[in-house]
C-alpha positions in Angstrom: 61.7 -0.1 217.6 60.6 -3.2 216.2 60.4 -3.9 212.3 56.7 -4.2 210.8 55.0 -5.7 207.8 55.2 -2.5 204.5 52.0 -1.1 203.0 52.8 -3.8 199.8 51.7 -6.7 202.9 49.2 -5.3 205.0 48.1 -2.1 203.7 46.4 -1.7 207.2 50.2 -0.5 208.4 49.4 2.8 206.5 46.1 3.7 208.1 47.5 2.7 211.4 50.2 4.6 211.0 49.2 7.8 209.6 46.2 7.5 212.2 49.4 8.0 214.9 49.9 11.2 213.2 46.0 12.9 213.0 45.9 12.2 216.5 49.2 13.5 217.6 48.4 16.7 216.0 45.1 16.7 217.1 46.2 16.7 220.6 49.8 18.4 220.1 49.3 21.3 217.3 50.4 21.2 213.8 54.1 21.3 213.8 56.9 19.8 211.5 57.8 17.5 214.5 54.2 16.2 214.7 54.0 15.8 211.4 56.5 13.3 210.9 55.7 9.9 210.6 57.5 7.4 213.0 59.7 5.9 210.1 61.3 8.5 210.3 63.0 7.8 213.6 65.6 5.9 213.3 69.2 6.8 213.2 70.3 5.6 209.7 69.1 5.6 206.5 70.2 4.0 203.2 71.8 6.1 200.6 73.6 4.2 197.0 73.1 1.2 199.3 75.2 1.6 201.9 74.2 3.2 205.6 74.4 6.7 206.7 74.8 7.3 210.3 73.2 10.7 212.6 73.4 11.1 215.7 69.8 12.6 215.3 66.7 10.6 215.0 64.7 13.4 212.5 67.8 13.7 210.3 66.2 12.2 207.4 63.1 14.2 207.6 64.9 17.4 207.7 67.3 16.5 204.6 63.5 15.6 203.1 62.7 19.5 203.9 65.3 20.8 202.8 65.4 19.1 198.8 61.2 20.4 199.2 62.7 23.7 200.0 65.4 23.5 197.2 63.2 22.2 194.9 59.9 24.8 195.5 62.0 28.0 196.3 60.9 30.9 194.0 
């Protein structure tokens, strides 16, 4: 996957990008795994700055859940 320009640079990345993910649940169902963004495929992530390593690509989203879980339970 090739790197591309933030939102601070060409704020047309965003639209773009969230664009990917109306259509994809447009034509796939609403879902967590059409609902994520492709940033969040990669298999590392920065954490204190150094790397963290997963073996899977929606690692990051799913730690993401769970602190929104943590963080909203009642």
């Amino acid at each position: 996957m090739q790197l591309t320009q933030g939102v601070q640079t060409n704020p047309d990345n965003w639209l773009g990008e969230w664009t990917k993910v109306l259509d994809r649940v447009r034509r796939d169902d609403f879902s967590l795994e059409t609902l994520r963004p492709d940033y969040y495929d990669f298999e590392s992530l920065r954490l204190d700055q150094d790397y963290v390593f997963s073996d899977d690509p929606a690692f990051e989203q799913q730690i993401y859940v769970a602190v929104l879980c943590c963080l909203f339970a009642t």
